[in-house]
N, CA, C and O atoms as a GROMACS GRO file, in nm:
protein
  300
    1UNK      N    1   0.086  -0.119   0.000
    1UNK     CA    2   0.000   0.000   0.000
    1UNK      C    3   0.090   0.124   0.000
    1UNK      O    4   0.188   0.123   0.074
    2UNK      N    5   0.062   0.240  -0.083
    2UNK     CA    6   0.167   0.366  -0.083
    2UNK      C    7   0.093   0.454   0.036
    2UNK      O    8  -0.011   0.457   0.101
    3UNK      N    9   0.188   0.504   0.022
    3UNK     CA   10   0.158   0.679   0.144
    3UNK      C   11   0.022   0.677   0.054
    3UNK      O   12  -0.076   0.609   0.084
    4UNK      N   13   0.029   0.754  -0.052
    4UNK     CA   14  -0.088   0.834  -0.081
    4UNK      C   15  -0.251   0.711  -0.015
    4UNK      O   16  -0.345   0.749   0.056
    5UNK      N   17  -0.234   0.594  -0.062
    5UNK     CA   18  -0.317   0.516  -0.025
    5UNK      C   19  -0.410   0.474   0.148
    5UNK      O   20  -0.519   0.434   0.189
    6UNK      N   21  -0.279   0.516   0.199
    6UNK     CA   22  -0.271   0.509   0.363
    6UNK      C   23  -0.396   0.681   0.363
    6UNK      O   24  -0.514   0.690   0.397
    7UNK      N   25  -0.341   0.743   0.332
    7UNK     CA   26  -0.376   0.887   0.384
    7UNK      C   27  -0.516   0.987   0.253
    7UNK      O   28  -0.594   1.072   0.296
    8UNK      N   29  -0.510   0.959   0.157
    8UNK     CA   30  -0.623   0.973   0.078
    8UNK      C   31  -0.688   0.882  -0.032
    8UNK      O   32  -0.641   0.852  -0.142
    9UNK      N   33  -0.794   0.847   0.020
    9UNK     CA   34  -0.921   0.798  -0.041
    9UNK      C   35  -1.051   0.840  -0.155
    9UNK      O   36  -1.112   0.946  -0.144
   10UNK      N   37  -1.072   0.768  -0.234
   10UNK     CA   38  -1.169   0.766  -0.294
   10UNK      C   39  -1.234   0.716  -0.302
   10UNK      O   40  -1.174   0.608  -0.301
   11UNK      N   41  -1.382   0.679  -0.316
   11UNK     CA   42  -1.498   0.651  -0.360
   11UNK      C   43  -1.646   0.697  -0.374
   11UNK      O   44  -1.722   0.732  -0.284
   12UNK      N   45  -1.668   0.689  -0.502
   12UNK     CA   46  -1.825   0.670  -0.502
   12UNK      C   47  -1.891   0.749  -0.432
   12UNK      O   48  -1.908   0.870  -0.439
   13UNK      N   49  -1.924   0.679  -0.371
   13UNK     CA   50  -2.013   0.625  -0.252
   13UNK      C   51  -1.982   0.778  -0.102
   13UNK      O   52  -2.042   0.815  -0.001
   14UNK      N   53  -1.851   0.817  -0.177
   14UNK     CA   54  -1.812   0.902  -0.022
   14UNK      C   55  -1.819   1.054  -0.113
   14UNK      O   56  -1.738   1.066  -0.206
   15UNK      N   57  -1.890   1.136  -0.091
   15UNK     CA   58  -1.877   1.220  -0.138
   15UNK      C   59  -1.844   1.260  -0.336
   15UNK      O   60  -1.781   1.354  -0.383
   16UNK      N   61  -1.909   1.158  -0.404
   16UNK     CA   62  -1.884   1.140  -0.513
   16UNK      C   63  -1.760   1.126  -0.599
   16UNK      O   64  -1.725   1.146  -0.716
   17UNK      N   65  -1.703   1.075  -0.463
   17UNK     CA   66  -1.564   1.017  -0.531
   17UNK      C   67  -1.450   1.132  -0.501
   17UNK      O   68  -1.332   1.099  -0.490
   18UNK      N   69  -1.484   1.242  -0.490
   18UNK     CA   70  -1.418   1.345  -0.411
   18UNK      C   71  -1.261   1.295  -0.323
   18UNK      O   72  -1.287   1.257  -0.209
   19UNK      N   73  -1.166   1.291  -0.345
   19UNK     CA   74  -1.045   1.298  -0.288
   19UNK      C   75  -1.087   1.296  -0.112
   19UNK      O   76  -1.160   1.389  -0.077
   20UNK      N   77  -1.053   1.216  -0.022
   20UNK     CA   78  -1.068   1.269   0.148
   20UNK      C   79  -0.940   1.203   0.211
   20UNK      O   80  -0.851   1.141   0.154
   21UNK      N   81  -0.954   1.234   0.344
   21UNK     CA   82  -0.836   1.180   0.404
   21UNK      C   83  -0.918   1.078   0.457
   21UNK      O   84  -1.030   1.098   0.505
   22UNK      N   85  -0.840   0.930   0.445
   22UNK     CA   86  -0.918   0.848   0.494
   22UNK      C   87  -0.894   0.840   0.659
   22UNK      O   88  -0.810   0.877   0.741
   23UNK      N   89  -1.043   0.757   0.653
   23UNK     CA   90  -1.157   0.771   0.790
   23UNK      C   91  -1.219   0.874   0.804
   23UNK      O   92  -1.280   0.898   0.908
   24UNK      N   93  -1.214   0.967   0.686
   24UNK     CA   94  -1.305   1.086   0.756
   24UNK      C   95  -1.374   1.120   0.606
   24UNK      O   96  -1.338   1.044   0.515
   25UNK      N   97  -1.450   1.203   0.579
   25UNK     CA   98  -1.558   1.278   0.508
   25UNK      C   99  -1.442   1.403   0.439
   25UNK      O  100  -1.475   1.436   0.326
   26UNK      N  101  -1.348   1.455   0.478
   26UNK     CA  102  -1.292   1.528   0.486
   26UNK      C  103  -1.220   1.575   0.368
   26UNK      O  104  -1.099   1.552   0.366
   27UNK      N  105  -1.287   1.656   0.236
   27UNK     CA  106  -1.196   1.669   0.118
   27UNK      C  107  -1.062   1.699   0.120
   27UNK      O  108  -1.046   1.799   0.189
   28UNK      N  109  -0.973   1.661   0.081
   28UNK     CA  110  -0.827   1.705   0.059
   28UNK      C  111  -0.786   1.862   0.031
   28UNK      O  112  -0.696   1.941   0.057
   29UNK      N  113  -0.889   1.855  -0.026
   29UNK     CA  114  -0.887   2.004  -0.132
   29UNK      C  115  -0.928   2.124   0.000
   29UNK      O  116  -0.906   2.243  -0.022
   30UNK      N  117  -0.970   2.094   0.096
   30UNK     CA  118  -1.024   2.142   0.223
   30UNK      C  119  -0.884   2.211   0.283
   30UNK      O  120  -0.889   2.331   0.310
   31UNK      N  121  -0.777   2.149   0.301
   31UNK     CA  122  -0.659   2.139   0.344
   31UNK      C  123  -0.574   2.272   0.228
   31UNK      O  124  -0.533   2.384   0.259
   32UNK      N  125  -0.572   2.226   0.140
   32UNK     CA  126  -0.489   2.288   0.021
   32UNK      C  127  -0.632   2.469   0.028
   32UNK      O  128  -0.591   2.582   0.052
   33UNK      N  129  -0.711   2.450   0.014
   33UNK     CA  130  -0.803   2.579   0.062
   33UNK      C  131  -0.776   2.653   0.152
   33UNK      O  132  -0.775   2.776   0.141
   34UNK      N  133  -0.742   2.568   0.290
   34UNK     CA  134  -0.721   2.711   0.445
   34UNK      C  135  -0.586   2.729   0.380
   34UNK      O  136  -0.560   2.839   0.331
   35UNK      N  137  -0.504   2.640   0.376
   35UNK     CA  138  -0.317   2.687   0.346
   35UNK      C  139  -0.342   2.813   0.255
   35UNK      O  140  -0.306   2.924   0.294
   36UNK      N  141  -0.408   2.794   0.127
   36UNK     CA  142  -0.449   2.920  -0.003
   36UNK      C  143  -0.481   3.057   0.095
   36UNK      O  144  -0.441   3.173   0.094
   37UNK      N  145  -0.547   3.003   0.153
   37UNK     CA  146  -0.666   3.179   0.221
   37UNK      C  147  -0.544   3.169   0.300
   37UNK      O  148  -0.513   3.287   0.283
   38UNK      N  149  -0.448   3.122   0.375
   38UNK     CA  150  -0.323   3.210   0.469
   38UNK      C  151  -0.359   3.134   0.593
   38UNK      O  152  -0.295   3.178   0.688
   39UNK      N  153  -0.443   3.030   0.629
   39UNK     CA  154  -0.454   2.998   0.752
   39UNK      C  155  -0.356   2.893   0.787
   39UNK      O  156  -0.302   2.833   0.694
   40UNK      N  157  -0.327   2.863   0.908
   40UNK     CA  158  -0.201   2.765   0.972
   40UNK      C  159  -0.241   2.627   0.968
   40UNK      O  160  -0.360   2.604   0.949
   41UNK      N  161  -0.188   2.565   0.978
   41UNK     CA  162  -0.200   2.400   0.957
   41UNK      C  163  -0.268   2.373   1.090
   41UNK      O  164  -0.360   2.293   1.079
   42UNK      N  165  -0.246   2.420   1.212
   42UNK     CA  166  -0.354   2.413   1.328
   42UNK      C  167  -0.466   2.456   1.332
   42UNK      O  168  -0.561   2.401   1.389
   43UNK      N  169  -0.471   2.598   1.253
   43UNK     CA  170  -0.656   2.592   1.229
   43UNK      C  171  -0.710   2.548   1.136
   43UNK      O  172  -0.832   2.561   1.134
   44UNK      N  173  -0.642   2.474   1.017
   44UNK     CA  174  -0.689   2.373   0.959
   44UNK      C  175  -0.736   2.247   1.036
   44UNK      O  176  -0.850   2.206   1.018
   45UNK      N  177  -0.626   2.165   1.148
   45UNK     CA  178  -0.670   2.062   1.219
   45UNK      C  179  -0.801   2.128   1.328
   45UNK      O  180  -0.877   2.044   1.377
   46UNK      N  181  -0.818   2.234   1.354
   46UNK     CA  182  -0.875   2.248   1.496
   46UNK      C  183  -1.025   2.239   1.399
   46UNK      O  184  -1.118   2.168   1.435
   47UNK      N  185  -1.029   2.331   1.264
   47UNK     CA  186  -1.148   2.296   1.212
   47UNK      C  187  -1.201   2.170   1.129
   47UNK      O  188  -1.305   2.181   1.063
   48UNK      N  189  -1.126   2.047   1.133
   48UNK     CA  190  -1.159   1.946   1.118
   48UNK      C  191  -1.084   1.816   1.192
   48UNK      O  192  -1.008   1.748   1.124
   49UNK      N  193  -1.108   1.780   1.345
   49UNK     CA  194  -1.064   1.725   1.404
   49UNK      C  195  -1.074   1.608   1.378
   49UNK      O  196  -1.055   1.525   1.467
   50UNK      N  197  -1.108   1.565   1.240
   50UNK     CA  198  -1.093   1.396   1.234
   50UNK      C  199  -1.012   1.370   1.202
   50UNK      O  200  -0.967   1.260   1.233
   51UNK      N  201  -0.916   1.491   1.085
   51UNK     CA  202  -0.795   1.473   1.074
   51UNK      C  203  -0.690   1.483   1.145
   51UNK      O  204  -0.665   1.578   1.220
   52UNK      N  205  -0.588   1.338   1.118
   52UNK     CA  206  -0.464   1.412   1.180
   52UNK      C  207  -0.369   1.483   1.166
   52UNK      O  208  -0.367   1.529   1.051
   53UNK      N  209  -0.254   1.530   1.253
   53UNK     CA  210  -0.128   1.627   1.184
   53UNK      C  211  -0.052   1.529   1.120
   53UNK      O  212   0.043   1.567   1.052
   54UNK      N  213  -0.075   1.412   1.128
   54UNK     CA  214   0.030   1.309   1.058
   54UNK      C  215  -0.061   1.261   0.921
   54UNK      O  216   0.018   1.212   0.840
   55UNK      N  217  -0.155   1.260   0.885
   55UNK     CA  218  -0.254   1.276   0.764
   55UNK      C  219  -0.216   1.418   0.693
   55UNK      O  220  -0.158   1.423   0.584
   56UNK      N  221  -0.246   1.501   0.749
   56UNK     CA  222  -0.232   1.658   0.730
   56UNK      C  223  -0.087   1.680   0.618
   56UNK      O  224  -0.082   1.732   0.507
   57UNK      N  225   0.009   1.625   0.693
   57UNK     CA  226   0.110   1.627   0.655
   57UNK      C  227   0.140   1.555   0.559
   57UNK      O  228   0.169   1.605   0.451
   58UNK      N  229   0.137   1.414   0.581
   58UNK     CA  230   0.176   1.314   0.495
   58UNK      C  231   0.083   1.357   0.342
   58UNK      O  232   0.135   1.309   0.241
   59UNK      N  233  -0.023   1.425   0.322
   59UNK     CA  234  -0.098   1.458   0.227
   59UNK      C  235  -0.022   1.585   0.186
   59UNK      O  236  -0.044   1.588   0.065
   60UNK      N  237   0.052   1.689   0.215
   60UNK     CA  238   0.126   1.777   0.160
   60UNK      C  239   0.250   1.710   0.121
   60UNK      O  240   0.286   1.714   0.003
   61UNK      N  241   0.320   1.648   0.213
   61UNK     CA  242   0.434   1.559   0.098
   61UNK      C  243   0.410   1.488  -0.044
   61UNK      O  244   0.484   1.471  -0.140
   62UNK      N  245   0.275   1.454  -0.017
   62UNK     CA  246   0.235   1.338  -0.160
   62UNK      C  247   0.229   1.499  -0.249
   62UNK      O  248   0.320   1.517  -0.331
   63UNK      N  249   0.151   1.582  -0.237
   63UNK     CA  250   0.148   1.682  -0.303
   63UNK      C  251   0.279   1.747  -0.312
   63UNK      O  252   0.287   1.832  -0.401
   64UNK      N  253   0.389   1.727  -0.237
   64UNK     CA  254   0.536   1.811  -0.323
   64UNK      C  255   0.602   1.712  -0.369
   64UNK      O  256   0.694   1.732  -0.449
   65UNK      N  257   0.573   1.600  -0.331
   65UNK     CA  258   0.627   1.479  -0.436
   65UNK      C  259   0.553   1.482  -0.585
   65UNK      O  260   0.620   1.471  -0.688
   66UNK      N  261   0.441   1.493  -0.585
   66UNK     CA  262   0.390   1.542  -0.715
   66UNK      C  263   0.439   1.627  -0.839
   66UNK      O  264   0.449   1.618  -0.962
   67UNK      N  265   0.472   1.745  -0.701
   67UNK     CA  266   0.525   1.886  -0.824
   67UNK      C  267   0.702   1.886  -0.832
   67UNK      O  268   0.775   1.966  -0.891
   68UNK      N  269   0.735   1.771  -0.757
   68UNK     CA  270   0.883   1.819  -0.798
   68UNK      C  271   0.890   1.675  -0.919
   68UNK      O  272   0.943   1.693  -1.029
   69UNK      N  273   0.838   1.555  -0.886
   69UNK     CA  274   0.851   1.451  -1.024
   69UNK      C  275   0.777   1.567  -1.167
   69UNK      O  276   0.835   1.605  -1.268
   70UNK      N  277   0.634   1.597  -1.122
   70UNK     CA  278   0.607   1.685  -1.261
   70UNK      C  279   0.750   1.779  -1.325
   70UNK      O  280   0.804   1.772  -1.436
   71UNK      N  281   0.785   1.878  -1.188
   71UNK     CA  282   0.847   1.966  -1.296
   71UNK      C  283   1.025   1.934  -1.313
   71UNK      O  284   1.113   2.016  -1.339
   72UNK      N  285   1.041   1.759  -1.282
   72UNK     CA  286   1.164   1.708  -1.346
   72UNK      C  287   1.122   1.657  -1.480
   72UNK      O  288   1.186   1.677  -1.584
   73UNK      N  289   0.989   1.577  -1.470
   73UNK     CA  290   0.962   1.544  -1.624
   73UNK      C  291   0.893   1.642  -1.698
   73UNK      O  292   0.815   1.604  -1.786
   74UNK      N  293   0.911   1.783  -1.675
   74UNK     CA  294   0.897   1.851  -1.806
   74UNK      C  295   1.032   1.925  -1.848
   74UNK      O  296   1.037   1.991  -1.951
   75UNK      N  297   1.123   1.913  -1.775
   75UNK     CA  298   1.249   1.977  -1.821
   75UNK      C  299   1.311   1.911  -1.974
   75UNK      O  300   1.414   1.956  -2.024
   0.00000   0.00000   0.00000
């Protein structure tokens, strides 16, 4: 099972397939939203306490692991 697998989920069935951190309802995109508007990674957790700081996190690494493989394979 990878990181991303451990820490975000899809299905169906959960919010129409919508990206979440699993065990919770909780869109991903929720996370990447407070960081955008300027808010701290603690009032991100304090306003959705199902997540954890070790979810929280491990879901921003998968996301800079993303953009640094993207912008090696477009060089």
């Amino acid at each position: 099972m990878t990181k991303q697998n451990k820490v975000i989920h899809s299905d169906p069935e959960i919010l129409g397939g919508t990206p979440v951190f699993v065990g919770t309802r909780v869109p991903v995109q929720n996370l990447i939203d407070c960081l955008e508007a300027g808010d701290s990674l603690e009032d991100f957790l304090a306003s959705f306490p199902s997540v954890t700081r070790e979810q929280a996190v491990a879901a921003l690494e998968i996301a800079r692991e993303a953009l640094v493989s993207s912008a090696h394979t477009s060089r």
